[in-house]
C-alpha positions in Angstrom: 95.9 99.6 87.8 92.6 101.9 89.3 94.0 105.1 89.4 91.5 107.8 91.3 91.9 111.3 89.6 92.0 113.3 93.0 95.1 110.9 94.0 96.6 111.7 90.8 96.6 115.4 91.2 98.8 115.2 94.9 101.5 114.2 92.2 100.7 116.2 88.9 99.0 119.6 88.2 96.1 117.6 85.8 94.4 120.6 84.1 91.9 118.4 82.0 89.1 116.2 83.1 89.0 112.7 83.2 87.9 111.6 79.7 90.2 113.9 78.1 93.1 112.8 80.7 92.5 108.9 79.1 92.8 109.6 75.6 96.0 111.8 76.2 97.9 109.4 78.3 96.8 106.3 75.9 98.6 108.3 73.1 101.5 108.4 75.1 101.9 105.0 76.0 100.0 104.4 79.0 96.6 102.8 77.7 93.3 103.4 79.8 91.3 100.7 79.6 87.9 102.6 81.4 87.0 105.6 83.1 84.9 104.3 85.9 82.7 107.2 87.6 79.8 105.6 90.2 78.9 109.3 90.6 77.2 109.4 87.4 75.3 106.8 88.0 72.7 108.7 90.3 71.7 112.5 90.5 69.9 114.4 93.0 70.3 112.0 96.5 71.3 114.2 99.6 71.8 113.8 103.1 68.7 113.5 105.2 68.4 112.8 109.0 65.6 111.0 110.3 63.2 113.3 112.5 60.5 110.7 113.3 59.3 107.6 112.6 56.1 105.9 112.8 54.3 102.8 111.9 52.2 103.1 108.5 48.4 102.9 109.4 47.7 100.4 106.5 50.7 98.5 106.1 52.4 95.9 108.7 56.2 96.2 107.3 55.6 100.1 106.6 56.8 103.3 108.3 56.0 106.8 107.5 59.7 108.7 108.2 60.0 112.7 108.6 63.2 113.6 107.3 65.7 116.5 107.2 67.0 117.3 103.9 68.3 120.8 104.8 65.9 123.4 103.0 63.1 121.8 104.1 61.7 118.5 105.9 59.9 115.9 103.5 57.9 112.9 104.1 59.1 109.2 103.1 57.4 106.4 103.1 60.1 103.3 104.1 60.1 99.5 104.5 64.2 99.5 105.9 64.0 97.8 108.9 67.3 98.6 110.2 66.4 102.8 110.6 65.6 104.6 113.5 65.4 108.2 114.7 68.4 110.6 114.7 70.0 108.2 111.4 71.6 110.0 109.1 70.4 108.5 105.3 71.3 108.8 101.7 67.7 110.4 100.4 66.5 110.2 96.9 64.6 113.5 96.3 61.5 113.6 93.8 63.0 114.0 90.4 66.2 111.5 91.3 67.8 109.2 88.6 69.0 106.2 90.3 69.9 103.2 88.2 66.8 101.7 88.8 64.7 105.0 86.8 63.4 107.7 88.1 62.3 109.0 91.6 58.6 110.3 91.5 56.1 111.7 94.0 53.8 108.6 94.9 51.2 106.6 97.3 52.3 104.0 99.3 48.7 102.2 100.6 47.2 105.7 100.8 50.4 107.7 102.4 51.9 110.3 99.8 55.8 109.6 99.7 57.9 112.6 98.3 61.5 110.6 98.0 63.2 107.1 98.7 65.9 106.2 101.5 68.5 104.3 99.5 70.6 100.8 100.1 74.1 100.9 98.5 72.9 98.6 95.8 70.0 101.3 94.7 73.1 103.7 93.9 74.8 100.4 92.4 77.3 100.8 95.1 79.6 98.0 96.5 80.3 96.4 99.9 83.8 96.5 98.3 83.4 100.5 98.5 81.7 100.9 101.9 82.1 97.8 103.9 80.3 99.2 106.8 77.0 98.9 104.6 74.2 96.8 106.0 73.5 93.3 103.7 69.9 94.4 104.2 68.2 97.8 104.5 69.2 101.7 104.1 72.6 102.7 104.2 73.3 104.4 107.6 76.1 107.5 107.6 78.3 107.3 111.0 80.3 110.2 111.0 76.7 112.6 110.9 77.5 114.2 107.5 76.1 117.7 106.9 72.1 117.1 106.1 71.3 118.2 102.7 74.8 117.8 100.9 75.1 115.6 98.3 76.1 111.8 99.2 78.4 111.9 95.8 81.2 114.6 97.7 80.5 112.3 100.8 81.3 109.0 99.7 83.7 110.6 97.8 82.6 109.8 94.4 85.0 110.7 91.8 86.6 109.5 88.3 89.0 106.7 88.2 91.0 105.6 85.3 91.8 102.2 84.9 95.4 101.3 83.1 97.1 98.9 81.5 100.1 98.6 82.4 102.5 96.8 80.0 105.4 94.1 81.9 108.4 96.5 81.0 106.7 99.5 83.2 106.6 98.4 86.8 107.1 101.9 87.6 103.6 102.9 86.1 101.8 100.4 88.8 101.8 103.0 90.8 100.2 106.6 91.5 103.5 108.3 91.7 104.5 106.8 88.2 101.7 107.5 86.6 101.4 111.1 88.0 104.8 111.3 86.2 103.8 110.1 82.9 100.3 112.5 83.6 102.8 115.7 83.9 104.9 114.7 81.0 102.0 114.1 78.8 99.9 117.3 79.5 103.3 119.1 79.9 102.8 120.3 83.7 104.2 119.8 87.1 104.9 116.6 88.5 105.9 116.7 92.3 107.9 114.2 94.2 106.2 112.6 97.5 106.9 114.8 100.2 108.2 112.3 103.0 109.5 113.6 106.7 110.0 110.6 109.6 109.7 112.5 113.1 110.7 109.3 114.3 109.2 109.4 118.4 110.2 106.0 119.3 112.6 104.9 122.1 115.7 103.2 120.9 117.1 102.2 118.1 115.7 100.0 114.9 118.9 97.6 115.3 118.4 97.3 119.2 115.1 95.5 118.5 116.1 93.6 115.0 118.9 92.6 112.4 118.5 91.2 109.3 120.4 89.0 107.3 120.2 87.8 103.2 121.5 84.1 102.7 120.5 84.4 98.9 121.6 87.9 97.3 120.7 86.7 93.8 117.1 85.8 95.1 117.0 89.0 97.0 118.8 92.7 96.7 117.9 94.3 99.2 116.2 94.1 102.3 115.1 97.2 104.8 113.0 97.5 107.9 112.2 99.9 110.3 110.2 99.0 113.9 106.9 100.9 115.5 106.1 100.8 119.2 103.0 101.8 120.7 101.0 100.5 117.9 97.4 101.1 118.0 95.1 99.1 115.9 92.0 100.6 115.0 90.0 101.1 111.4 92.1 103.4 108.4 90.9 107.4 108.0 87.4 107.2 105.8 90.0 109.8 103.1 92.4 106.7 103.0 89.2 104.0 102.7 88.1 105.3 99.9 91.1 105.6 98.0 91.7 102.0 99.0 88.1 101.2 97.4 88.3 103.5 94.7 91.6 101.3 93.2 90.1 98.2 93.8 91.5 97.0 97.4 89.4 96.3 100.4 89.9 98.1 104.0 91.1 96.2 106.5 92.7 98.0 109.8 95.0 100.9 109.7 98.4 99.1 109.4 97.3 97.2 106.8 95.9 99.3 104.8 98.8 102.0 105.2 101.3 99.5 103.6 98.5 98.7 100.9 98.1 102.4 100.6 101.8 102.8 99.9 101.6 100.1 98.2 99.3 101.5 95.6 101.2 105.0 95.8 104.6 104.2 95.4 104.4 100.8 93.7 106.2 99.1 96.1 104.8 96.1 97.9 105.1 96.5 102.1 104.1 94.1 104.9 104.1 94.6 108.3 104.9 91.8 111.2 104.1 91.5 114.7 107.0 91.8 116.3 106.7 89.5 119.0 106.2 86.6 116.9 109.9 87.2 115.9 111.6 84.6 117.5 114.8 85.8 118.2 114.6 88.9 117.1 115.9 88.5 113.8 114.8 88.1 110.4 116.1 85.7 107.5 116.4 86.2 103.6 116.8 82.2 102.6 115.4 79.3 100.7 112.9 77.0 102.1 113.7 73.8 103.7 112.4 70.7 101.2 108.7 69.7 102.9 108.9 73.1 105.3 104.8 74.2 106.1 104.0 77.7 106.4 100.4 78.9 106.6 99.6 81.8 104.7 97.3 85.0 106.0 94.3 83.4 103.9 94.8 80.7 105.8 95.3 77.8 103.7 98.6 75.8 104.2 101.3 75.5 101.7 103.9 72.9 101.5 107.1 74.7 100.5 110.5 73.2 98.4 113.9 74.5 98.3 113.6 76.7 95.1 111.2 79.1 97.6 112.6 82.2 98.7 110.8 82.9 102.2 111.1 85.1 105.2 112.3 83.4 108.4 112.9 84.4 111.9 115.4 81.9 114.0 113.0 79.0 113.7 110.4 79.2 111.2 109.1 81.0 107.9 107.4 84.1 108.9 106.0 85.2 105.2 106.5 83.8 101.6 109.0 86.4 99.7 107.2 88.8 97.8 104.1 86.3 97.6 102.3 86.9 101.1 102.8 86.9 105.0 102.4 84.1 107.2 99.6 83.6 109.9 101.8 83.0 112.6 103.2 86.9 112.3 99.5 88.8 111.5 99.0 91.7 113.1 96.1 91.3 115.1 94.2 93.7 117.5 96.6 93.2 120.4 99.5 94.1 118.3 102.0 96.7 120.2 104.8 96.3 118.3 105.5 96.0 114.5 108.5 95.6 112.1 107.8 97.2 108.7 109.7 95.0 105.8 110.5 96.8 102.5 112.7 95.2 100.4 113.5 93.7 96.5 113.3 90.3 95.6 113.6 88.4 92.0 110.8 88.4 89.7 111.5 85.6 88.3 111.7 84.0 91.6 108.9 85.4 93.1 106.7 84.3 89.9 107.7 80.4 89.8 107.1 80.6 93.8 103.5 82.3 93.1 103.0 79.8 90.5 104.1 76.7 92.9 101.9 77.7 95.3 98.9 78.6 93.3 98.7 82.2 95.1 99.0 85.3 93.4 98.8 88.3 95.2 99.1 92.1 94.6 102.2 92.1 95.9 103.9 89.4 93.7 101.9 91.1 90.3 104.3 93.8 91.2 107.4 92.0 92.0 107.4 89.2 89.3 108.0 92.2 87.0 110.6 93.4 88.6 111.1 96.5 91.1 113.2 99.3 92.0 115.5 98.3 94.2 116.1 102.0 95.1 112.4 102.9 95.9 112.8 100.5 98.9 113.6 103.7 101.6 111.4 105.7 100.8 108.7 104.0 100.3 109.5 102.5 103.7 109.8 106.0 105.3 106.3 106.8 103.7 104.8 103.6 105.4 106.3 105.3 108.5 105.2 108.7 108.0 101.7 107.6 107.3 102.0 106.1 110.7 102.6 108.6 112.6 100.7 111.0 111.1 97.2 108.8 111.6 98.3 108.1 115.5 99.2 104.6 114.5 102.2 103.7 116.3 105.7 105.5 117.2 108.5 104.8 114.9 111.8 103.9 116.0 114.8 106.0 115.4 116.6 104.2 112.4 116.6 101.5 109.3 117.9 98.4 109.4 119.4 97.9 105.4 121.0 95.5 104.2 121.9 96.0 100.3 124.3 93.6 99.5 123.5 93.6 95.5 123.8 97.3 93.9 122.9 97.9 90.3 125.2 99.6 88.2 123.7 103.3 86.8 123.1 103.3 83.4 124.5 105.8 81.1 123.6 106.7 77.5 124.8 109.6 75.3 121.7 111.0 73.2 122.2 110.7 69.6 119.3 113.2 68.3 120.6 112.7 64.8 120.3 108.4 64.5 116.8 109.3 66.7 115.4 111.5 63.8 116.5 109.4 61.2 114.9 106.4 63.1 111.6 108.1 63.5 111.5 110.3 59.9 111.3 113.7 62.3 113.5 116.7 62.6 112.7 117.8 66.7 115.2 119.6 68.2 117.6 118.2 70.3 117.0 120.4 73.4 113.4 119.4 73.1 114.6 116.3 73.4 116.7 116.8 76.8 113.7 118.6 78.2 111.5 115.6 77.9 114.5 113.3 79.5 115.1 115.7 82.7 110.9 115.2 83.1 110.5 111.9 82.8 113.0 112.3 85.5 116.4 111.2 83.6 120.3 112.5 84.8 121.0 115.0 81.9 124.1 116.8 81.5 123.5 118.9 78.2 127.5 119.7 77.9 127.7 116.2 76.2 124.3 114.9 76.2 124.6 112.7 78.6 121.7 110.5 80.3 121.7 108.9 83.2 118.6 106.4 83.5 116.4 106.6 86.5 116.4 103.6 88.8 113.1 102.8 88.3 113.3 102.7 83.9 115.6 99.1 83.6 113.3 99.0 79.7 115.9 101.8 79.2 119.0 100.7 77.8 119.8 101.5 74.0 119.4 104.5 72.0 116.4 102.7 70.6 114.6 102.6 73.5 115.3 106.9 73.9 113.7 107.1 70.4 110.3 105.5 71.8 110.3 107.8 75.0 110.8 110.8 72.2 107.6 109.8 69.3 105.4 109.0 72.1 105.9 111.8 73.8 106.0 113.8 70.6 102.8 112.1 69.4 102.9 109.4 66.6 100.3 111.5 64.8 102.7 113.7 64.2 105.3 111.7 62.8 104.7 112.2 58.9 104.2 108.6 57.8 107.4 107.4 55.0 107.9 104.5 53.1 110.8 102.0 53.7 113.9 103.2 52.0 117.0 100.7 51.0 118.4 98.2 48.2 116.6 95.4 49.8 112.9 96.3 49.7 110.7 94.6 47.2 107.2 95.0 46.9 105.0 92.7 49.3 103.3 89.9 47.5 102.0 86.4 48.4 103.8 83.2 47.5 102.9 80.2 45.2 100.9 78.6 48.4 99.4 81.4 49.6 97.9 81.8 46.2 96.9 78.4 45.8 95.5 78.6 49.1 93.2 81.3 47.9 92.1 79.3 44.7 91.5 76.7 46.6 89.2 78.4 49.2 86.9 79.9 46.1 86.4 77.2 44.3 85.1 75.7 47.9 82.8 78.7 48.3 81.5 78.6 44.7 80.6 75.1 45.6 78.1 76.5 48.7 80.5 75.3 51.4 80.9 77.4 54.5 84.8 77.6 55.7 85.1 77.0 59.4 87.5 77.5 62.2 88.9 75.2 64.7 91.0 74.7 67.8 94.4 73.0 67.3 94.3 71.9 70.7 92.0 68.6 71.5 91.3 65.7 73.8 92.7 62.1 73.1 89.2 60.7 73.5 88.6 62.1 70.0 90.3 59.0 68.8 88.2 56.5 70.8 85.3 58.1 69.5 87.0 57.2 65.9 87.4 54.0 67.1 90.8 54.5 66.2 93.0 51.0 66.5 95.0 51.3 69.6 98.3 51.3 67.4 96.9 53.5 65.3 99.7 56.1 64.3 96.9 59.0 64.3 96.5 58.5 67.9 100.9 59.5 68.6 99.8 63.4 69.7 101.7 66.2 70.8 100.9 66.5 74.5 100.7 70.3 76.1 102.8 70.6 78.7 100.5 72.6 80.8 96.8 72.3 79.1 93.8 74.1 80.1 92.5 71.2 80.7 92.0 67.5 79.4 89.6 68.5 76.6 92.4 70.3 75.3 95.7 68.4 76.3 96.9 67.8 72.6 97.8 68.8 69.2 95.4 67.2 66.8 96.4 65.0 64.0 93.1 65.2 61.9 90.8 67.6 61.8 88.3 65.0 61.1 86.8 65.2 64.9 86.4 69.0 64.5 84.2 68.7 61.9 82.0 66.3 63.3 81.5 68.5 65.9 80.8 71.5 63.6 78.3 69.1 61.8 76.8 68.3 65.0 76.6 71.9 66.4 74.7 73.1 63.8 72.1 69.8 63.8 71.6 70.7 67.1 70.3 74.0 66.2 67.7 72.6 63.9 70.1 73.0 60.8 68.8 70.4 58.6 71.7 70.7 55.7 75.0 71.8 55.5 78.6 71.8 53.7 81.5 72.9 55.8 85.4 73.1 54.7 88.3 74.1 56.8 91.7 74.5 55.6 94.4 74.2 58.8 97.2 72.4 60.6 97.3 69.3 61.7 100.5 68.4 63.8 102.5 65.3 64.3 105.5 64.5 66.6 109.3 64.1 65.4 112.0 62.8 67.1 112.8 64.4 71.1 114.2 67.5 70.3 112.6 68.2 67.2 109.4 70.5 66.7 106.3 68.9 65.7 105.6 68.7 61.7 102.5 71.0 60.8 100.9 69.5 57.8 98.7 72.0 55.7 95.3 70.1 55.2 91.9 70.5 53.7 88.9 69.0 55.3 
């Protein structure tokens, strides 16, 4: 999960900068695997607009540009073909670092050159980033920036911390969860989304649609809300490059609003054409056996009856919590739209993603199981958005339909078993403070918690230790050894110690110990010339192998070293002495797990 910093602070009051930010919040749990900054990848390139241009005397593919950097107007010596006069340019000034070294004051064929006009790649820049960039030539500004200020604030150039998030934290694939964990860690504010629907449509939602779920168990809950005067058009550059920034490309405003919310609140939206509705109604159910529905990337997928999809009166509109169907996309004569939010099984939506062979953003996010109660407003952000960009009119009302409601979780905070548990001695109101941030129902006459909706890892007083001495800090926690009747010294056993004799006496010999894969290919035992009866050739077979090279379990380890001896003949090694000592594996009867043999080679 990309997280930009500048998105995080709507959410959190982050008083520390980026690098600082990333160890803080690994500490507490929520690892950062980077900190990605393209704005320190090049200094010192500005805005410049194009005064004049003219062909170089000397050179055929040439031109000799006048250009506007502000305090004064330099001369640059260009071979972009797609510039004219009046463009606005990114301009590498004399004394630039670009990737690609250093800008200096230079002769092109006799014509002094005092800077360079720069391609996205020369600021190792993506099309992913700015998609309106040219595949060949200078990068062209549309918007006429202000000449002279630095293309980093333009293009918006800013940190952005990339997470990984664990499978028990849905929540945290998303800005607002993060934001959450941010203020908790750094011990600031944290501040909900701030969501108001003016709702300037004619009607009502359930005059247009209604909604009904054949299969509660496959899905909870399912909400939608309907736009009119929908106008389809490119996103706001602000919301583009947010959308770049955490790793998903712009398409039109719609779709990247619901992707935007998406990557805000965490939970996955889609948007239909309306009048590709037959019927005006929409249906929660299981695929018909040998039912076709083609998917937005276009490729056509052959569905079964375990396949949770999204139907109108005829047909599958969109593949539940996987992706939508072609025959709903919005397109550019789109007038009318029906905004779905709703929560569907994981585990459903993972086998159908697996089925399939597609795996979207969306199902990453549901096979892990969502917040059932972020559905509304979510869906009311989606709306707001709208509205607020001139995207459409929303329709008085939601249609909902919630037939499965979780039960709230309650648990009484035992400070005493979580101190014992963790070797500490923190106070128990600490304790409650932390809870009513991370955004818990605390009631401090009995200690009472009520877990959020959106923490189901939270369920025994186990899991409130784990909130408590990561939020504490481990490095706190004064390290103690185990205490009890049953704790002996750790020691190895009578084959780990022969194991050990064994592996010296092979090294004072001058052999070299190896490593293998268990996993093989049953042409190992051709190239044996194995007898076909032979009982070395009865293998476990993988289920579901990477691939035929590695479809079984071996039963010698005879193959592996030939291919370690011929590895290293291969590379000129011209003697060699090689051991291994590993498992080899061989089938019992159905039902049984394999027998792993202990073997020296």
């Amino acid at each position: 999960m990309k997280a930009p910093i500048s998105w995080l602070k709507d959410f959190a009051d982050i008083n520390v900068d980026a690098k600082e930010l990333a160890e803080k919040m690994t500490l507490s749990g929520s690892k950062v695997e980077a900190v990605e900054d393209l704005g320190k990848s090049f200094d010192n390139v500005v805005v410049g607009k194009i005064i004049s241009l003219e062909k170089h005397p000397n050179a055929d593919r040439l031109r000799i540009a006048r250009v506007d950097i502000g305090k004064e107007v330099i001369q640059v010596v260009t071979g972009a073909p797609n510039v004219k006069e009046g463009d606005y340019i990114p301009v590498a000034l004399v004394g630039a670092h670009l990737p690609g070294g250093e800008i200096k004051a230079t002769k092109l064929r006799g014509v002094e050159s005092n800077g360079m006009m720069c391609s996205i790649e020369e600021l190792n820049l993506t099309r992913e980033f700015l998609p309106d960039a040219p595949e060949d030539g200078v990068y062209v500004f549309h918007n006429n920036p202000e000449v002279g200020r630095d293309v980093r604030e333009i293009f918006g150039l800013e940190p952005v911390l990339d997470f990984e998030i664990t499978s028990n934290r849905p929540d945290c694939l998303s800005i607002v969860g993060l934001a959450r964990e941010a203020a908790v860690t750094l011990s600031t504010g944290f501040k909900e989304p701030e969501i108001t629907v003016k709702e300037e449509g004619v009607g009502k939602a359930e005059d247009f649609i209604s909604v009904e779920i054949r299969n509660p168990e496959l899905c909870s809950r399912y909400a939608a809300r309907v736009v009119t005067d929908v106008k389809i058009g490119p996103s706001p550059e602000w919301m583009q490059r947010r959308l770049a920034l955490a790793g998903m490309r712009p398409i039109n405003n719609i779709v990247d609003i619901t992707n935007y919310v998406m990557l805000e609140m965490g939970q996955p939206m889609h948007a239909f054409d309306l009048k590709c509705l037959d019927g005006g109604k929409i249906i929660v159910r299981t695929a018909k056996d040998g039912e076709v529905i083609t998917t937005l990337d276009g490729q056509e997928r052959r569905l079964d009856s375990s396949m949770l999809v999204i139907a109108d009166e005829n047909k599958p509109v969109a593949l539940a919590g996987v992706m939508g169907g072609e025959n709903s996309e919005i397109t550019n004569e789109t007038k009318m739209i029906l905004l779905e939010s709703a929560n569907f099984n994981g585990t459903s939506v993972r086998l159908t993603s697996k089925k399939v062979g597609l795996r979207s953003e969306a199902s990453s996010r549901f096979e892990k199981g969502l917040d059932p109660e972020n559905v509304i407003p979510a869906l009311n952000r989606c709306a707001q958005l709208i509205e607020e960009l001139g995207a459409g009119r929303v329709v008085p009302g939601i249609v909902d339909c919630y037939p499965v409601k979780p039960e709230k979780v309650e648990i009484e905070l035992n400070d005493v078993e979580i101190n014992n548990l963790l070797g500490t001695n923190i106070d128990r109101e600490w304790m409650l403070d932390l809870f009513e941030r991370l955004g818990f129902g605390v009631d401090r006459n009995t200690g009472k918690l009520t877990v959020p909706s959106f923490r189901a890892d939270i369920r025994l007083q186990a899991d409130l230790a784990e909130e408590v001495a990561r939020f504490y800090d481990y490095n706190r926690i004064t390290p103690t050894l185990l205490k009890g009747k049953e704790s002996t010294v750790g020691r190895k056993t009578y084959s780990q110690k022969m194991e050990d004799l064994i592996m010296q006496v092979m090294l004072a010999y001058g052999l070299y110990e190896t490593y293998t894969f268990s996993f093989t290919s049953p042409k190992v035992w051709d190239k044996l010339r194995l007898p076909k009866d032979h009982e070395l050739r009865n293998a476990v077979v993988i289920k579901n192998p990477l691939g035929e090279d590695f479809s079984v379990m071996r039963t010698t380890t005879i193959p592996d070293m030939l291919d370690v001896i011929r590895t290293n003949y291969n590379r000129k090694v011209e003697e060699g002495r090689f051991f291994e000592i590993s498992y080899v594996y061989r089938p019992l009867q159905e039902g049984l797990l394999p027998e792993e043999k202990r073997c020296l080679q």
